[in-house]
C-alpha positions in Angstrom: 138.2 -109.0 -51.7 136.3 -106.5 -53.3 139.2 -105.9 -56.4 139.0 -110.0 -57.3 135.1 -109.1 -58.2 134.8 -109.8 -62.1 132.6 -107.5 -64.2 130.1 -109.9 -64.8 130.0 -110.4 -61.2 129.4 -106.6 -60.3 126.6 -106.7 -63.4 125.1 -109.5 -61.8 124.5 -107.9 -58.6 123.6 -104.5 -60.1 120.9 -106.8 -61.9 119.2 -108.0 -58.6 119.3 -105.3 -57.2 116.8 -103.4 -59.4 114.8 -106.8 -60.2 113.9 -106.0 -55.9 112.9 -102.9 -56.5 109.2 -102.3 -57.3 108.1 -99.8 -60.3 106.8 -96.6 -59.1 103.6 -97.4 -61.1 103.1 -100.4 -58.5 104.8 -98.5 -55.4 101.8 -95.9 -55.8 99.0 -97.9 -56.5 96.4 -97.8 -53.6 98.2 -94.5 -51.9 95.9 -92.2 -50.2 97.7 -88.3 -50.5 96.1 -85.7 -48.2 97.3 -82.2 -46.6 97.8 -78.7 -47.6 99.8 -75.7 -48.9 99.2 -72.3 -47.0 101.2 -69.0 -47.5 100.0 -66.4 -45.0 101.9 -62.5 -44.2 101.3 -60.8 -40.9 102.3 -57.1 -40.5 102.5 -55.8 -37.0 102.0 -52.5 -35.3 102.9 -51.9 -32.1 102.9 -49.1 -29.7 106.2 -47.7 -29.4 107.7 -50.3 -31.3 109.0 -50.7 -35.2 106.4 -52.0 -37.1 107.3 -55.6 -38.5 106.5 -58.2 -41.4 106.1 -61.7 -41.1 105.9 -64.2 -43.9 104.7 -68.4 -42.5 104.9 -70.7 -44.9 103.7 -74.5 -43.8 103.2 -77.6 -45.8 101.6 -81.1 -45.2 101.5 -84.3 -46.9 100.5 -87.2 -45.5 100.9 -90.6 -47.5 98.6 -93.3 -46.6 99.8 -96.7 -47.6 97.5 -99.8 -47.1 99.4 -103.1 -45.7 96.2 -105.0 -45.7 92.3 -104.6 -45.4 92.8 -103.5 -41.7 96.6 -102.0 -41.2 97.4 -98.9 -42.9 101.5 -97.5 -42.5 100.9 -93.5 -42.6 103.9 -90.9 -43.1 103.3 -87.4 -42.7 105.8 -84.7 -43.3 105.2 -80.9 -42.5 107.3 -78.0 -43.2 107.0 -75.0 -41.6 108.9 -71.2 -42.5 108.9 -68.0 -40.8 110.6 -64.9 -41.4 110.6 -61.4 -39.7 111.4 -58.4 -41.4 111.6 -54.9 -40.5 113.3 -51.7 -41.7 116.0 -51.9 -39.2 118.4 -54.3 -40.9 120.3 -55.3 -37.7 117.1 -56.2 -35.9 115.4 -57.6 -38.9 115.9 -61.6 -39.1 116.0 -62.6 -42.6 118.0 -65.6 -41.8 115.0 -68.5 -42.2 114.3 -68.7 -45.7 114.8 -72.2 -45.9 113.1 -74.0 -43.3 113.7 -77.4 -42.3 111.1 -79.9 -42.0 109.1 -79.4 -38.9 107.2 -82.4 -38.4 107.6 -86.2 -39.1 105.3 -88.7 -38.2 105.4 -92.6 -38.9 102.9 -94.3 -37.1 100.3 -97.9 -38.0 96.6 -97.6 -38.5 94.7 -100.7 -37.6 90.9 -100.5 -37.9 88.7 -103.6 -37.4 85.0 -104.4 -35.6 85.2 -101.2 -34.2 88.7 -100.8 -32.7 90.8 -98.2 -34.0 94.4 -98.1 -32.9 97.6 -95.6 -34.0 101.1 -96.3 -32.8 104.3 -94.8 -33.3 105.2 -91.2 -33.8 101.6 -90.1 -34.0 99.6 -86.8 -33.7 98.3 -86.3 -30.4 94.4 -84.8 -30.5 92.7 -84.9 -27.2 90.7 -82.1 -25.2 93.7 -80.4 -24.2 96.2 -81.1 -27.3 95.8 -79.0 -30.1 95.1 -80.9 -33.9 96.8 -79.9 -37.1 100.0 -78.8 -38.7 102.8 -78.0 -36.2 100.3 -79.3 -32.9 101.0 -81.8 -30.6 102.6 -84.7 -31.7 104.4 -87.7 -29.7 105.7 -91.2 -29.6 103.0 -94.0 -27.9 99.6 -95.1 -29.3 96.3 -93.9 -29.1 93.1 -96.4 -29.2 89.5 -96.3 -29.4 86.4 -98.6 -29.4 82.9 -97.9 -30.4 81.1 -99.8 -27.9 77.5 -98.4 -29.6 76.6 -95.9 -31.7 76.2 -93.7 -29.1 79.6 -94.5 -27.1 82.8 -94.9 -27.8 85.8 -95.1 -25.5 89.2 -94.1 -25.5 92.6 -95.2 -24.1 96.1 -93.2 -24.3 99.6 -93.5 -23.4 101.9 -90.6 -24.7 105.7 -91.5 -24.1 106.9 -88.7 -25.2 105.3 -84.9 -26.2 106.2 -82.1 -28.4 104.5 -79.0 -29.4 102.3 -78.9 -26.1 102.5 -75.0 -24.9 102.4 -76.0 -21.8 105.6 -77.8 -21.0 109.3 -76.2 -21.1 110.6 -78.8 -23.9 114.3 -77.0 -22.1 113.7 -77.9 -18.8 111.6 -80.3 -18.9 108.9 -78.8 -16.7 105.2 -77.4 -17.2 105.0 -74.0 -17.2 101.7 -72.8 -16.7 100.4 -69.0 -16.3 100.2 -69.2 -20.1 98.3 -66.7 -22.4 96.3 -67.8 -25.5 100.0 -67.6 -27.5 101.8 -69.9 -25.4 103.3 -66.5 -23.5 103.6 -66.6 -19.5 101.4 -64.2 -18.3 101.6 -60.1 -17.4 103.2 -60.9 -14.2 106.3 -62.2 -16.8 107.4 -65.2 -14.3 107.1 -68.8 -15.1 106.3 -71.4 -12.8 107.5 -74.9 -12.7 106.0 -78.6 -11.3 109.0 -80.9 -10.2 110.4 -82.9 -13.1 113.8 -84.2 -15.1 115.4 -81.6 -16.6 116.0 -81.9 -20.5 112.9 -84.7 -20.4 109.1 -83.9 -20.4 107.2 -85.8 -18.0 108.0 -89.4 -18.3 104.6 -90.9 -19.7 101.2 -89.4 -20.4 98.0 -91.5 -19.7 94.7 -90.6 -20.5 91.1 -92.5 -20.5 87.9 -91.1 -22.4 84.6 -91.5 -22.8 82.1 -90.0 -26.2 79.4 -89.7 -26.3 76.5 -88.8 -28.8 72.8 -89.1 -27.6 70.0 -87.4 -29.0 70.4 -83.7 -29.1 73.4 -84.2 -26.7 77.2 -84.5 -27.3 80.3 -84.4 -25.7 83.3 -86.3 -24.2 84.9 -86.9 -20.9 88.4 -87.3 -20.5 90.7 -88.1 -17.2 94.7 -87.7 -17.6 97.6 -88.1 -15.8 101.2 -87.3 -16.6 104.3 -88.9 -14.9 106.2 -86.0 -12.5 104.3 -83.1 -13.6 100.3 -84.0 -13.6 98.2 -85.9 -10.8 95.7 -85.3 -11.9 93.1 -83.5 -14.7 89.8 -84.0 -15.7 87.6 -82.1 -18.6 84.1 -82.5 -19.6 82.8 -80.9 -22.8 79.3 -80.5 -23.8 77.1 -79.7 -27.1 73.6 -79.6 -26.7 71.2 -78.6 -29.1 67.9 -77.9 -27.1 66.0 -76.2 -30.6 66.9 -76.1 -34.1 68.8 -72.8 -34.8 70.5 -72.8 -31.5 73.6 -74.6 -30.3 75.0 -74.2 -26.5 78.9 -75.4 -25.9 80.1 -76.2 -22.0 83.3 -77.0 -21.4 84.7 -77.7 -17.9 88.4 -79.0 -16.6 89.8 -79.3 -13.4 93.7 -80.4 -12.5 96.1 -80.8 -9.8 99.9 -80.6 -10.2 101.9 -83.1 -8.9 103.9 -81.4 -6.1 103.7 -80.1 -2.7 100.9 -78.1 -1.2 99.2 -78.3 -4.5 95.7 -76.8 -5.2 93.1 -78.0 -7.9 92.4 -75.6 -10.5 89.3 -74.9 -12.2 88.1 -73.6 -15.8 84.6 -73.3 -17.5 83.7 -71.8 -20.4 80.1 -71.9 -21.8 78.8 -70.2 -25.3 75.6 -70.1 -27.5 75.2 -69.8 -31.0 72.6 -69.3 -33.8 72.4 -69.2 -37.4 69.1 -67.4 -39.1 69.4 -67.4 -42.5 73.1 -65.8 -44.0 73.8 -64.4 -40.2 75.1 -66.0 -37.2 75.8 -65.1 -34.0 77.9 -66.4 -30.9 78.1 -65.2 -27.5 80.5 -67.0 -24.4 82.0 -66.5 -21.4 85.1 -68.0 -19.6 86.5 -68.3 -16.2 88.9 -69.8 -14.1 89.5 -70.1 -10.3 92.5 -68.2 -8.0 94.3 -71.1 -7.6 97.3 -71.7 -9.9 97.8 -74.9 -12.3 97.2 -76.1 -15.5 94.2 -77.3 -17.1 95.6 -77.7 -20.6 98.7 -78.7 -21.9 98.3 -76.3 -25.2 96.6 -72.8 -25.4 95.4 -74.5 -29.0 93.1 -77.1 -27.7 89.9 -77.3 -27.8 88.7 -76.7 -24.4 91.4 -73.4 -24.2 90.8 -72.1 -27.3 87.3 -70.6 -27.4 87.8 -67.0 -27.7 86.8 -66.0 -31.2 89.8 -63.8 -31.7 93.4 -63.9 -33.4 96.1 -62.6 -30.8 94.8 -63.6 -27.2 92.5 -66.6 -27.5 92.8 -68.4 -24.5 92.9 -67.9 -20.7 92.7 -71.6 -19.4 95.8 -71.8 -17.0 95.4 -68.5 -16.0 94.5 -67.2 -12.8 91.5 -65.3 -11.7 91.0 -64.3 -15.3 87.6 -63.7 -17.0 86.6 -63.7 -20.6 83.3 -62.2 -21.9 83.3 -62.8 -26.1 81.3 -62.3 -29.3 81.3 -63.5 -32.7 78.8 -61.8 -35.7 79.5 -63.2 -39.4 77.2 -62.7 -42.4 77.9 -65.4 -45.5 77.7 -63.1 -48.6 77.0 -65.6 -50.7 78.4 -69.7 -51.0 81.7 -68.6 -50.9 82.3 -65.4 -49.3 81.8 -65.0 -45.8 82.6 -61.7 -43.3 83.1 -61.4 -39.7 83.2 -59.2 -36.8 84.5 -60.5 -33.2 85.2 -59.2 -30.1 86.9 -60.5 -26.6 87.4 -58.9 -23.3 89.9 -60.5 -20.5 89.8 -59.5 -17.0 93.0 -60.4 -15.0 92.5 -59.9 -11.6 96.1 -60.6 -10.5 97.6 -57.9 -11.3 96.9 -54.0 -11.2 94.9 -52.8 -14.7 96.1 -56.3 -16.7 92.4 -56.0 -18.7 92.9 -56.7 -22.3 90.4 -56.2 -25.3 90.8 -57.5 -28.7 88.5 -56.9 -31.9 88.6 -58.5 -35.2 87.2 -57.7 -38.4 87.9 -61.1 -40.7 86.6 -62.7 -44.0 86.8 -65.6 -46.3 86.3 -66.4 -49.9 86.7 -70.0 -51.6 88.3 -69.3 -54.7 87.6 -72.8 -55.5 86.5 -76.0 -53.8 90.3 -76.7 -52.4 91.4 -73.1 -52.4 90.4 -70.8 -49.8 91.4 -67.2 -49.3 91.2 -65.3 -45.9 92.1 -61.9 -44.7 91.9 -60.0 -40.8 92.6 -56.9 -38.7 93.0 -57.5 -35.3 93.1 -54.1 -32.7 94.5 -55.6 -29.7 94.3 -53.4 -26.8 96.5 -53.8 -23.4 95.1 -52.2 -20.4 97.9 -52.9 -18.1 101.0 -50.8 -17.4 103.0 -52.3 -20.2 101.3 -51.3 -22.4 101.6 -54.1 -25.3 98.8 -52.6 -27.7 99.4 -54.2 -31.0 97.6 -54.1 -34.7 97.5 -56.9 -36.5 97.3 -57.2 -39.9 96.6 -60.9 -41.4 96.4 -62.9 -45.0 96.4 -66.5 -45.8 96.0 -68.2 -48.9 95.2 -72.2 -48.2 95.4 -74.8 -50.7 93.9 -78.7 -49.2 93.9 -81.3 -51.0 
């Protein structure tokens, strides 16, 4: 069939096909472009060990394309890079030069009378999902409603999860006993809830409440995941009782769903000031001797608290204590420095105390470019001994 096609028939179909298409001049027009470009090199000393170079390189852009007054379609693409160097040639992995894409989100923004609704592949933000390039991320819809101005409610169903710490995305299972990187703990076992192997739990459902009255804020959230969560609970607090000071609470308790499960329990509280250039914060964290999970990623914001770079959560711990510190000084409008310190206090196993101190700063080269450096001394108390210097750079472009 396709050899009795004439010439003029092949033209003719060549012809409508580019009178469909639309000029990139019109394809553009209305597109929102946000995200950013960051470069950052680590070098790491550690005791007894090689010390090592890492370069990350990540990407965003994420198109925004109005369908009409109230539905936007958004498509995000993020690429993220790593590669590990060292002088030992066999044990030096120079092999991921040439990332492939990490991310891709497709997802429909509807916004009208107060209802805001995403669905599709969407970023998941919640209390216990970290926010931002290469965090949680899933397939459902997320929707709010702002009943007032001082309340607005939330509703969440997750069918599928990725980039949540928390969860073996081999196995399936959570694994909880995590550190601030996403490591199991000291003890170097992981522990599982019941689930399908190869799947993460079948459907994540979540309910909030935020709130915003007077010099009070905060949010209340209730989850509960299909074969791995019953259920989890977390309340966070911002109150600001003066002018100059600012006190955080943050509180989460969850059961597993197996047998013979406890419920596990987390707080952490901080207070912070600002006089003039300086600022100061001071916290402490806890949780309870029961084992669980109380966030799905060490990078959320009820588990990430401690002002530090290489242990900066304890949330699904167990009997672990966190005292922490934070003193920075802005220079002037665009240079700011930093000193920070964290202690961690493992009571499950024999000398598993920790301290880390930082020494950080900041300058913003120009309003979209920001340059940051740090040294982090991370000292390991227990018997393996997993001291480790940290050196850190970053140079951020957003846009």
């Amino acid at each position: 069939m396709l050899k009795k096609l004439s010439l003029a028939a092949l033209i003719a179909m060549g012809s409508m096909s580019v009178a469909s298409a639309t000029p990139l001049t019109e394809a553009i027009k209305g597109v929102d472009l946000s995200g950013m470009i960051r470069v950052r090199f680590y070098n790491y000393n550690k005791k007894d060990a090689n010390d090592y170079n890492r370069w990350r390189t990540s990407s965003d852009f994420k198109f925004t394309i109005p369908v009409s007054e109230e539905l936007k379609l958004v498509y995000k693409i993020g690429v993220e890079g790593n590669v590990y160097s060292d002088d030992d040639s066999i044990n030096g992995d120079k092999t991921n030069v040439d990332p492939n894409p990490g991310e891709n989100l497709v997802f429909l923004k509807y916004s009208a009378n107060g209802v805001n609704v995403m669905a599709g592949k969407i970023p998941v933000a919640t209390s216990v999902t970290g926010k931002g390039h290469g965090e949680a991320r899933g397939t459902g819809a997320i929707a709010t409603f702002k009943a007032s101005d001082s309340l607005t409610v939330a509703g969440v169903w997750i069918n599928a999860l990725k980039s949540a710490d928390a969860f073996d995305s081999k196995s399936g299972y959570v694994t909880y006993g995590l550190d601030g990187n996403g490591d199991v703990n000291l003890s170097d076992t992981k522990k599982h809830v019941k689930g399908v192997p190869g799947k993460v739990p079948n459907d994540i459902y979540a309910v909030a409440a935020l709130f915003n009255v007077d010099m009070v804020k905060g949010n209340v959230w209730y989850y509960h995941a299909t074969n791995a969560i019953k259920n989890l609970y977390t309340v966070s607090v911002d109150i600001t009782p003066i002018k100059g000071i600012d006190v955080h609470a943050d509180y989460a308790s969850g059961k597993l769903d197996e047998d013979n499960a406890k419920t596990k329990t987390y707080f952490n509280v901080s207070a912070k000031t600002n006089v003039d250039a300086f600022s100061v914060l001071a916290g402490y964290a806890k949780t309870d001797k029961d084992e669980g999970v109380v966030a799905l990623d060490g990078d959320s914001p009820i588990a990430n608290v401690l002002p530090v770079d290489q242990k900066y959560a304890i949330a699904n711990l167990t009997d672990t204590s966190a005292i922490y510190a934070k003193a920075g000084y802005s220079i002037d409008d665009k240079t700011n420095v930093y000193l920070a310190y964290a202690g961690i206090n493992d009571k499950t196993v024999n000398d598993a105390d920790s301290a880390e101190i930082v020494l950080g700063g900041s300058y913003k080269y120009t309003k979209k470019m920001k340059f940051s450096a740090l040294y982090s001394m991370f000292n390991d108390k227990s018997t393996a001994n997993k001291d480790v210097n940290e050196l850190k750079l970053e140079a951020k472009y957003s846009f």
